[in-house]
C-alpha positions as CSV (number, residue, x, y, z in Angstrom):
1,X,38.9,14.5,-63.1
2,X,38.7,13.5,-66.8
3,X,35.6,12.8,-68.8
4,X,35.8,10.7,-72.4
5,X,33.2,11.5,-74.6
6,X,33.0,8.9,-78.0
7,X,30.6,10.1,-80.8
8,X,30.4,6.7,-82.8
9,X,29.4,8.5,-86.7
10,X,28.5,6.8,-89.4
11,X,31.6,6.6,-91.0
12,X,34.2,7.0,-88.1
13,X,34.8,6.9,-84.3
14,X,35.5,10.8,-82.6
15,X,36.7,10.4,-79.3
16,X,37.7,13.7,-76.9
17,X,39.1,13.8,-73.6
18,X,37.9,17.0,-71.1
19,X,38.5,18.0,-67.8
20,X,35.6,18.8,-65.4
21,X,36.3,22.5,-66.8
22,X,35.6,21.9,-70.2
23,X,38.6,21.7,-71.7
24,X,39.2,19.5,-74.4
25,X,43.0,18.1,-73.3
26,X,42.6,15.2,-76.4
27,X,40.8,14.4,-79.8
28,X,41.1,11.4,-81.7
29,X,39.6,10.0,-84.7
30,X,39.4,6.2,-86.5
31,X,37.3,5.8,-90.0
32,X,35.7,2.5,-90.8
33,X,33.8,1.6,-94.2
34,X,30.4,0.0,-94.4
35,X,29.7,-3.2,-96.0
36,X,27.5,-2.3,-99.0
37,X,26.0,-5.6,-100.4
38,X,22.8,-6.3,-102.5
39,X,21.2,-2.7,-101.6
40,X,21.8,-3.6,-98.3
41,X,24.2,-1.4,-95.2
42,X,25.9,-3.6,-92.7
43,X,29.0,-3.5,-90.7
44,X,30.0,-6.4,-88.4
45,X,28.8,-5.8,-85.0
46,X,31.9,-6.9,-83.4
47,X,34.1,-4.7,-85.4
48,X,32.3,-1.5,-83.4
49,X,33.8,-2.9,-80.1
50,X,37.2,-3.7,-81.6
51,X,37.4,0.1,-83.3
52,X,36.0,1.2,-79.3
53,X,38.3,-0.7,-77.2
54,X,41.2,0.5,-79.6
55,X,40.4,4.0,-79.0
56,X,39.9,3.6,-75.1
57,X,42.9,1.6,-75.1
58,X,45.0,5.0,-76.8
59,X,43.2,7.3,-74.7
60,X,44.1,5.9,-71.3
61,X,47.9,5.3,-72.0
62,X,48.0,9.1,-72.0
63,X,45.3,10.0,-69.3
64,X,43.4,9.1,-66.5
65,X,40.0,8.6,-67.3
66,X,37.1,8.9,-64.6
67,X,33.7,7.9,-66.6
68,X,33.0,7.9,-70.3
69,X,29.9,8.4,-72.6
70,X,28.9,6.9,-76.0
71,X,26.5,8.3,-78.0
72,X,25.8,7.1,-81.9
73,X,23.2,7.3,-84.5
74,X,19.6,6.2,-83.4
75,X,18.6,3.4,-85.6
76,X,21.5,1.4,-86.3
77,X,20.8,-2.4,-85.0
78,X,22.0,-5.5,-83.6
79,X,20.4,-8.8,-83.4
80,X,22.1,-11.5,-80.6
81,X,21.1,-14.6,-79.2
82,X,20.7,-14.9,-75.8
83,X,24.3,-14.6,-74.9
84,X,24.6,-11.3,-76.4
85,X,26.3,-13.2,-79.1
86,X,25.6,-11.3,-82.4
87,X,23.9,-13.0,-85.2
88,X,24.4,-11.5,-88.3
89,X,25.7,-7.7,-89.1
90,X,24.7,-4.7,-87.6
91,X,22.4,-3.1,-89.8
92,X,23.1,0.6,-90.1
93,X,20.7,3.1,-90.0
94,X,21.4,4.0,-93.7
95,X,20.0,0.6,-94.6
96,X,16.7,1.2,-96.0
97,X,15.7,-2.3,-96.6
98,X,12.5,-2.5,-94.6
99,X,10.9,-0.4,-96.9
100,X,8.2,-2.5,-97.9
101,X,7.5,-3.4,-94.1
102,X,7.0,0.3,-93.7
103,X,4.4,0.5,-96.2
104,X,3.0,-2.3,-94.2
105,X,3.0,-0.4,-90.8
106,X,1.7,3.3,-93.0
107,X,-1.1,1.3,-94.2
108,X,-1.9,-0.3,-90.6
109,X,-1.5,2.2,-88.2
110,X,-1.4,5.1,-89.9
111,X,0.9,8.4,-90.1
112,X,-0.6,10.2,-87.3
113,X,-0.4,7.1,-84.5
114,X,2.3,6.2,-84.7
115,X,3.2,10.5,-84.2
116,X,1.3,10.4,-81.4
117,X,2.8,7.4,-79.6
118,X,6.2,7.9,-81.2
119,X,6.8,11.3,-82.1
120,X,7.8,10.2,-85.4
121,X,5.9,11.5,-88.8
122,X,6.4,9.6,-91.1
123,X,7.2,5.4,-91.4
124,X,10.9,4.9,-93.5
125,X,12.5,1.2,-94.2
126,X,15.4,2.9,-92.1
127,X,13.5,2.2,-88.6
128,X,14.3,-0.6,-86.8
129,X,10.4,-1.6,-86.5
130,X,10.9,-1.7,-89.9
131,X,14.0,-4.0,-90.1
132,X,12.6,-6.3,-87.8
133,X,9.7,-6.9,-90.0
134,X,11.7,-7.4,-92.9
135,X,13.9,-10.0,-90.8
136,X,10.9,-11.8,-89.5
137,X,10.4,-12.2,-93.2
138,X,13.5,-13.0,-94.9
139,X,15.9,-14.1,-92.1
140,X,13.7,-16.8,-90.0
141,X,16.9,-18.1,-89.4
142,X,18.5,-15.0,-87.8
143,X,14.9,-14.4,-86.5
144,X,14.2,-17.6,-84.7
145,X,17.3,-16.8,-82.9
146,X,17.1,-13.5,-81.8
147,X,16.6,-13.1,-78.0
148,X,18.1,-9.5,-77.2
149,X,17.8,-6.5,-79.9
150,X,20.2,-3.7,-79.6
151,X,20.6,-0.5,-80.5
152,X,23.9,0.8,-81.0
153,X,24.7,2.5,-78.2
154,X,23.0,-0.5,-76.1
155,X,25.3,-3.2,-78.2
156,X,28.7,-1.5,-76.8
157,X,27.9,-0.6,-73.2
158,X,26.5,-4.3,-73.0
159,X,30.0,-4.7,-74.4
160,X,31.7,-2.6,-71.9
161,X,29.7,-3.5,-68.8
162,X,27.5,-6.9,-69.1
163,X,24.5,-4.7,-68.4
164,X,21.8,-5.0,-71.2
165,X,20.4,-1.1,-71.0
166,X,19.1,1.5,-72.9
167,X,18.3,5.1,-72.7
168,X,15.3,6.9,-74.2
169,X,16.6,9.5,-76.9
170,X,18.2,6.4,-78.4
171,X,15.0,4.7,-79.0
172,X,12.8,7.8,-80.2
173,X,12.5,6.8,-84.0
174,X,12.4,2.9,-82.8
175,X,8.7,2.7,-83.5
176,X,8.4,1.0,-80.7
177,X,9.2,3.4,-77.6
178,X,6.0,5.3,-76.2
179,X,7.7,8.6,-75.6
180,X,4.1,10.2,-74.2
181,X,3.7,7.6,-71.6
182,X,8.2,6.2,-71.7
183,X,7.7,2.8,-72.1
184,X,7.8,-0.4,-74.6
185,X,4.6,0.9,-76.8
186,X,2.9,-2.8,-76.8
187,X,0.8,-2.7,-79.6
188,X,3.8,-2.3,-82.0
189,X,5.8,-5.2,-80.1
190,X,2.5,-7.2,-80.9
191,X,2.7,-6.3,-84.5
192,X,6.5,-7.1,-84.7
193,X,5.8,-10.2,-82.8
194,X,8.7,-9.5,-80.0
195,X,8.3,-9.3,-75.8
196,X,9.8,-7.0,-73.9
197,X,12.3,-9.1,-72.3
198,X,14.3,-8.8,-75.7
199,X,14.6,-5.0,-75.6
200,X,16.6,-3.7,-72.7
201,X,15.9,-1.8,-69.8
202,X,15.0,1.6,-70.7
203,X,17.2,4.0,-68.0
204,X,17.6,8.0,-68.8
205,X,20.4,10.1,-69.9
206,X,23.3,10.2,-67.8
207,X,22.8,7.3,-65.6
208,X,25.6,5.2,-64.5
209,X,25.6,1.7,-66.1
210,X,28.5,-0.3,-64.7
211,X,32.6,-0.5,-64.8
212,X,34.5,-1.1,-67.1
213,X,38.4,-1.6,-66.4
214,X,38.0,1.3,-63.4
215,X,36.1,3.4,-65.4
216,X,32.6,4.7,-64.7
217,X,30.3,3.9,-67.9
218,X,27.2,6.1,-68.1
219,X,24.5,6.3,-70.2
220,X,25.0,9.4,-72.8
221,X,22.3,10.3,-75.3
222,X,21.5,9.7,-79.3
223,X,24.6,12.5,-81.3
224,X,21.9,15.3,-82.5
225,X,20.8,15.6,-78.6
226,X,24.6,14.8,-76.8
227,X,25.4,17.6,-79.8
228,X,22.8,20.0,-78.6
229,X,24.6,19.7,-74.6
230,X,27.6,19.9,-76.0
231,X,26.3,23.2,-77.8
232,X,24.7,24.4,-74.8
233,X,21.5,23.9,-75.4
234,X,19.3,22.8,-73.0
235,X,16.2,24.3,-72.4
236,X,13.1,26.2,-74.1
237,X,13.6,29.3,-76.1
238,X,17.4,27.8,-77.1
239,X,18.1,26.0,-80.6
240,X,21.3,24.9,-82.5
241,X,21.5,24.3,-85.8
242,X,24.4,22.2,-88.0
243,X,25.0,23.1,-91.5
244,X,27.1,20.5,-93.0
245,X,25.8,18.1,-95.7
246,X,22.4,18.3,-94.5
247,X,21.1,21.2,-92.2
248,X,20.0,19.4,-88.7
249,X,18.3,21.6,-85.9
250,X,17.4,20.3,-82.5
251,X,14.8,22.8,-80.1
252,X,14.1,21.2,-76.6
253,X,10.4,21.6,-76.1
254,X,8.4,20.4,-73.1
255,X,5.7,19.8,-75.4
256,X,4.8,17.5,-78.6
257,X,3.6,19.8,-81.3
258,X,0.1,19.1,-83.0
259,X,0.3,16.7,-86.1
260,X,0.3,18.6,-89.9
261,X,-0.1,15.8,-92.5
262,X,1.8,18.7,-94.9
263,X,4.4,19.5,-92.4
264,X,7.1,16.6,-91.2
265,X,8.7,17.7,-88.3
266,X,10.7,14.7,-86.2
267,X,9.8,15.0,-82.3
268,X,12.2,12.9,-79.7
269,X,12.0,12.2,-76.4
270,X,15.3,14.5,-74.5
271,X,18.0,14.3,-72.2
272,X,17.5,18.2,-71.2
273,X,13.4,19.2,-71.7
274,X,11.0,16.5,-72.2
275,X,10.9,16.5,-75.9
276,X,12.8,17.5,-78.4
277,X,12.0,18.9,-82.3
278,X,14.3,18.3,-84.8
279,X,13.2,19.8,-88.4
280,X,16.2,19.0,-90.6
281,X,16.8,20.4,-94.5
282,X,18.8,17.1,-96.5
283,X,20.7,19.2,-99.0
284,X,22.6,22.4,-97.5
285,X,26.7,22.5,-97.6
286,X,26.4,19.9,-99.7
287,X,24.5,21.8,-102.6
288,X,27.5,24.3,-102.0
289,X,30.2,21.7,-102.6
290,X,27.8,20.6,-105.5
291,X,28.4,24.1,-106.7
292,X,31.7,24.1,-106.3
293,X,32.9,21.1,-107.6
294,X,30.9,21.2,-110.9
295,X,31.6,25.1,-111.7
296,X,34.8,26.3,-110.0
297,X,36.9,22.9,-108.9
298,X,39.8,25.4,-108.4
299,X,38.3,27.7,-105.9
300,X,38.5,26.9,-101.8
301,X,35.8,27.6,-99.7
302,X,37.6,30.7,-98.3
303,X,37.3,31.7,-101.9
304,X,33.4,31.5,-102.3
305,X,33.2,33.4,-99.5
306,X,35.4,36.4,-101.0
307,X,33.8,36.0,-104.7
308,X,29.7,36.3,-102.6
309,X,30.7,39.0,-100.1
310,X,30.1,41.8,-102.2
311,X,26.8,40.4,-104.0
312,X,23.7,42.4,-102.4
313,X,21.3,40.9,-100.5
314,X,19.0,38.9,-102.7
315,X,21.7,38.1,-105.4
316,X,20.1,40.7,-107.8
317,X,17.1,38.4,-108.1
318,X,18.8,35.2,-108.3
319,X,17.2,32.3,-106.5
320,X,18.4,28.6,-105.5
321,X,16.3,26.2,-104.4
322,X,18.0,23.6,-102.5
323,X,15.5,21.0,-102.7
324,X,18.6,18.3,-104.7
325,X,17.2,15.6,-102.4
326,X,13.8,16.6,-102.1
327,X,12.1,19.1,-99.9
328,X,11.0,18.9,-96.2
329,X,10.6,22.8,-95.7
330,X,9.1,25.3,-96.1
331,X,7.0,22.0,-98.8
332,X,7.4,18.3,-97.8
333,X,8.1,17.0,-101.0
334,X,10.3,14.1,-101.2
335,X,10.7,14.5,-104.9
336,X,11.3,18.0,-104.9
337,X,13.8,18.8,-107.5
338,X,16.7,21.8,-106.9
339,X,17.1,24.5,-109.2
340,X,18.1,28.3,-109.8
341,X,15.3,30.9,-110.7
342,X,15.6,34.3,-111.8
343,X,18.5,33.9,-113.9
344,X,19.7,36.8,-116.2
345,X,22.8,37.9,-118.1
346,X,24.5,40.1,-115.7
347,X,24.4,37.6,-113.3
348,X,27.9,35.7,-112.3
349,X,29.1,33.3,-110.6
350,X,29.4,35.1,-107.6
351,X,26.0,35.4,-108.3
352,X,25.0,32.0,-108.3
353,X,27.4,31.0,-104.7
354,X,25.7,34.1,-102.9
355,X,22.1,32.8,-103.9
356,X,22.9,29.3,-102.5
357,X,24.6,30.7,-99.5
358,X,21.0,32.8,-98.8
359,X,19.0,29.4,-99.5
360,X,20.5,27.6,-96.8
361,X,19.7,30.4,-94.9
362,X,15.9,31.1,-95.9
363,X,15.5,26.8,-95.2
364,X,16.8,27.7,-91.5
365,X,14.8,30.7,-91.4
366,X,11.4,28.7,-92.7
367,X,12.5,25.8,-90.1
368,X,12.7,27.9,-87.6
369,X,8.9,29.4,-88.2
370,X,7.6,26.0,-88.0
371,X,8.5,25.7,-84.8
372,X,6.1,28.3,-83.1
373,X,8.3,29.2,-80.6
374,X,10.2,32.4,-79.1
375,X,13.8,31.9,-80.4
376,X,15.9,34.5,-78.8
377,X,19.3,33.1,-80.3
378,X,20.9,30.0,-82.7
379,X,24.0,28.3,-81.4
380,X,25.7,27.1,-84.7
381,X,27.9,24.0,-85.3
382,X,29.4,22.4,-88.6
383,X,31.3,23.1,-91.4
384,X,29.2,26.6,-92.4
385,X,30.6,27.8,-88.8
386,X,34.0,29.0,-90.5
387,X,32.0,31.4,-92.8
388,X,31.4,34.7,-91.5
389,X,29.9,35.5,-94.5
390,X,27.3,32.4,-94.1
391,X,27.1,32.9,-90.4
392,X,26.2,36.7,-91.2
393,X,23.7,36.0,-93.5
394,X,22.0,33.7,-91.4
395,X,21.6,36.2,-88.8
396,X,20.1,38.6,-91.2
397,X,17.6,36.6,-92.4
398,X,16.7,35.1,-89.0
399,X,16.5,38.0,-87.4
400,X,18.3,36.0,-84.4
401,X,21.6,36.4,-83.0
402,X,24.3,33.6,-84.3
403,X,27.1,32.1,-81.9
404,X,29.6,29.8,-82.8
405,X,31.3,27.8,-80.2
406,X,34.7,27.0,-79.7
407,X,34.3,23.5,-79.1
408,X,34.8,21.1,-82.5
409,X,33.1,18.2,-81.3
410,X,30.3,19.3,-79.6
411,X,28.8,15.4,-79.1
412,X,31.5,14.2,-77.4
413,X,31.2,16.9,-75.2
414,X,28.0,16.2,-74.6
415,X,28.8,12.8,-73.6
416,X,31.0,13.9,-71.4
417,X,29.3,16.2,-69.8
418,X,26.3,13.2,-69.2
419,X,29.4,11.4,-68.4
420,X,30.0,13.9,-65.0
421,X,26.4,13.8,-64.1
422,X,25.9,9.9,-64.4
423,X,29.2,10.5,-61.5
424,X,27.6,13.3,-60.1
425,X,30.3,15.8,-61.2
426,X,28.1,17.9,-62.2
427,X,25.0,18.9,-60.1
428,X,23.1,19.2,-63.7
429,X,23.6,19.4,-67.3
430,X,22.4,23.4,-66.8
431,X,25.5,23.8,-64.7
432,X,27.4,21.9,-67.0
433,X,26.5,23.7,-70.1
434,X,26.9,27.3,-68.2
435,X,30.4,26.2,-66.9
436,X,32.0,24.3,-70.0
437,X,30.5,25.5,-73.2
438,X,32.9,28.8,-74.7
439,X,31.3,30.9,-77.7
440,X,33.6,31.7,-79.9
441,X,32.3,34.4,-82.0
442,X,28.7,36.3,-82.0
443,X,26.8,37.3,-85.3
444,X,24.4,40.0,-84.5
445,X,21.4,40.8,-87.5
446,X,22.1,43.9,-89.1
447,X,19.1,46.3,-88.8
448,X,19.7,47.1,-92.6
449,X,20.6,43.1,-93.5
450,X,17.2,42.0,-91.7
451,X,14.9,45.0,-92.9
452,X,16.1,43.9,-96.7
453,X,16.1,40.3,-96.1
454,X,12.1,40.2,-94.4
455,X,10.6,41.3,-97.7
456,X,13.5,38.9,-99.8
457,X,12.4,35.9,-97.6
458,X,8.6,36.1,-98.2
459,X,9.1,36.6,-101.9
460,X,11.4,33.7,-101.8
461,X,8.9,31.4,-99.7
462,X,5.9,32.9,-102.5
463,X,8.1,31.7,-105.2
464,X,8.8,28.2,-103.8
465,X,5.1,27.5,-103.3
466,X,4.8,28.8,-107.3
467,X,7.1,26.5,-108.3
468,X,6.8,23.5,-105.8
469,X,3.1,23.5,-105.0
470,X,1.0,25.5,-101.8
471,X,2.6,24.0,-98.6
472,X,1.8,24.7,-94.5
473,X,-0.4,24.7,-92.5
C-alpha cells in the first residue's frame, strides 16, 4: 500500500512516495519560476496541473499508488468562470498587490475582528480578501466573470477529481473563513461582494475527494500543518520549529489565544487539535548566509560550524539582532533594522557567526515564551537541522530537548499520512505519527549550557527592548 504525498512550494513541486510503514521508497522534485510583472506575482494556473500531472505521471510508471495528498501555500489564488475555466493567472501568495484593499478592511473592521473571527492579526495585500478587492477594482473584466474562487490546493483537486472542495487549514488566512464557528464568515463575503456558492465546500483534513485515474484523492492540509504531521506533531504540549530562510513554528492548541495589539501571533484552524499557533521570525538562516556570503564567500556551512564551536556561550558579549526584515519577536516591528551590538577588538569572526547562530536561537526561545504553554520538547526541521552545533545551542537556550527527524520532506509525509486516513489506512493521524515518524538524533540542554544561557537570554531580550523600543505584553 503506497501513499504519494506532493508539497506544491513556492518555487518547485516535492513529491515522495511511502509505504503504509513510513518509508519513503521515492523523492522527486520539478522547479517552476514565477511570472514577475508590474510589482505583480503570477504563474499561469494551468501550468500547476501540467507540472502535477507530470510528476504523477513519473511516479506511477515506477509504483503503485493507492491515494495521494496535495498540500501548498495558503493564499495563492485562482479565479474561473463557471466551468472551472481559469481566467487570468494564479495570483501567488507573494503577490502583495492588495495592499491598499487591506488598509481598506484595517480601517473597517479592525485588527482585533477580524482575529477573533479569523485568527489572523494583522490585514496584508497578500490575503486573498485582499486580492479580491483589488480585482473587484481593477479587473471588472476578470471580476464580472468570476463564478468559482480557488485556492490552490482547491484549483488541482478540482483538477484531479471534478469535485469543487476545500479543506479548512487551507482557508485560515482567507479573511473570509470563520474558524471559531468553521464556516464562510458572511459579513466579509458582504464586504467583498461574493456568495457562497463561488467558494467551495469546506470538508476537513483527510477526507476523500474523488478518483483520479484509480487513485484515491484526499484532502491533505495547508504545508506548515501537513509539515507539523509529517514532524509528528499533533497534539498540545508538542511544537516543531523550521529554521531555514525564515524561522516558522507551528503549536497545535485547542484554544485561540487572547488578542495583544503589541504581539502578532498567526492562529489557524488544524488538521490535529483545533487550532493551531504559528509565531514565525522572517530573517533566521538567511541572516547566516547573509553573513557568509558578504564576509567569508569561501567558507561552507560545515565550516562556520567548526570556526563558532569553540566561542563561549554569549560570544564574549557580542550580540546580533536578526531583525534584517523587521521584527515580529520578542518587538513587532516591521521596520526593525538588524545589527551587531557589543562589538570590541578581540572579537573575530568566529565571533560574529557564533552570535548569529545564538540569535536565531534566543528568537525561538522568545517565540516559544509567547506561547504560554508547557513545551516538553521541539521537533526540528530545515536546513539548521545538519548543525549540531545550532541544534545544541538551541537546546541550551530553550531549556527543551531538540530531535531531528529522519524524514527530509516532512510535508509530503504529512500528506501522505492524511492520504491513509482519507482511505482509512490509518485509524488516526496519532497512530500515524507514532508508527511512521523516525527521530534521527536527540539534543539534550546542557545543565551548564542552560544555567549560562538563562541569565545571557534576559540580558539579550533587555538589550533588544533598549535598542528596539519596550515590547510584550
Amino acid at each position: 500500500m503506497n501513499f504519494l504525498g506532493l508539497d506544491f512550494g513556492t518555487t518547485s513541486l516535492k513529491a515522495a512516495v511511502f509505504n503504509k510503514a513510513g518509508e519513503c521508497l521515492f523523492t522527486h522534485e520539478i522547479t517552476y519560476e514565477l511570472i514577475h510583472h508590474d510589482g505583480f506575482i503570477e504563474l499561469n494556473a494551468d501550468e500547476y496541473f501540467r507540472m502535477l500531472l507530470s510528476v504523477i505521471n513519473t511516479v506511477t510508471d515506477i509504483f503503485h499508488i493507492y491515494a495521494l495528498a496535495i498540500d501548498t501555500q495558503c493564499e495563492t489564488m485562482v479565479l474561473a468562470d463557471e466551468y472551472g475555466n481559469a481566467l487570468c493567472n494564479a495570483i501567488v501568495w507573494l503577490d502583495n498587490r492588495g495592499q491598499k484593499e487591506a488598509l481598506q478592511i484595517k480601517d473597517d473592521f479592525g485588527n482585533k475582528l477580524i482575529y477573533n473571527a479569523t485568527g489572523q492579526c494583522d490585514i496584508s495585500g497578500i490575503w486573498p480578501a485582499c486580492k479580491l478587492l483589488w480585482i473587484k477594482n481593477n479587473r471588472p473584466q476578470v471580476w464580472d466573470k468570476t463564478k468559482k474562487i480557488f485556492l490552490l490546493e482547491d484549483w488541482l483537486v478540482y483538477k484531479l477529481t471534478g469535485k469543487f472542495v476545500t479543506q479548512k487549514t487551507l482557508q485560515s488566512s482567507s479573511l473570509y473563513f470563520d474558524i471559531v464557528n468553521e464556516c464562510w464568515w458572511k459579513q466579509m463575503l458582504e464586504y467583498i461582494g461574493i456568495n457562497e456558492d463561488m467558494l467551495p465546500r469546506l470538508m476537513d483534513s483527510g477526507e476523500y475527494v474523488g478518483d483520479y485515474k484509480g487513485i484515491h484523492v484526499a484532502t491533505s492540509a495547508m504545508d506548515q500543518a501537513a509539515g507539523a504531521i509529517g514532524a509528528g506533531i499533533y497534539k498540545d504540549g508538542m511544537i516543531s520549529e523550521m529554521t531555514g530562510t525564515a524561522m516558522a513554528l507551528f503549536n497545535p492548541t485547542d484554544t485561540i489565544p487572547a488578542y495583544y495589539e503589541s504581539i502578532k501571533v498567526p492562529c489557524h484552524f488544524n488538521a490535529t487539535t483545533r487550532y493551531s499557533v504559528m509565531p514565525w521570525i522572517p530573517t533566521a538562516g538567511m541572516a547566516l548566509k547573509w553573513f557568509r556570503d558578504s564576509f567569508i564567500k569561501e567558507a561552507d556551512y560545515s565550516e562556520l560550524d567548526r570556526l563558532a564551536k569553540d566561542i563561549p556561550a554569549g560570544s564574549d558579549g557580542l550580540m546580533f539582532f536578526p531583525h534584517l526584515c523587521g521584527s515580529t519577536h520578542p518587538i513587532y516591528d516591521p521596520e526593525a533594522k538588524g545589527c551587531f551590538y557589543g562589538m570590541k577588538l578581540s572579537h573575530s569572526r568566529e565571533h560574529f557567526i557564533r552570535a548569529i547562530l545564538e540569535s536565531i536561537a534566543y528568537m525561538l526561545n522568545s517565540s516559544i515564551s509567547s506561547l504560554n504553554q508547557d513545551i516538553s520538547m521541539i521537533h526540528s526541521i530545515g536546513g539548521s537541522t545538519r548543525s549540531d552545533l545550532w541544534c545544541q545551542i538551541k537546546a541550551d537556550v530553550t531549556g527543551k530537548q531538540i530531535k531531528t527527524l529522519k524524514e527530509s520532506e516532512p510535508a509530503c509525509k504529512g500528506s501522505a499520512i492524511l492520504a491513509g486516513i482519507a482511505t482509512k489506512e490509518y485509524l488516526s493521524i496519532q497512530e500515524a505519527c507514532e508508527k511512521t515518524v523516525c527521530i534521527d538524533k536527540i539534543y539534550q540542554p546542557k545543565k551548564d549550557g542552560y544555567d549560562s544561557y538563562t541569565d545571557l537570554y534576559n540580558e539579550y531580550i533587555k538589550m533588544n527592548e533598549k535598542i528596539y523600543g519596550k515590547g510584550g505584553r
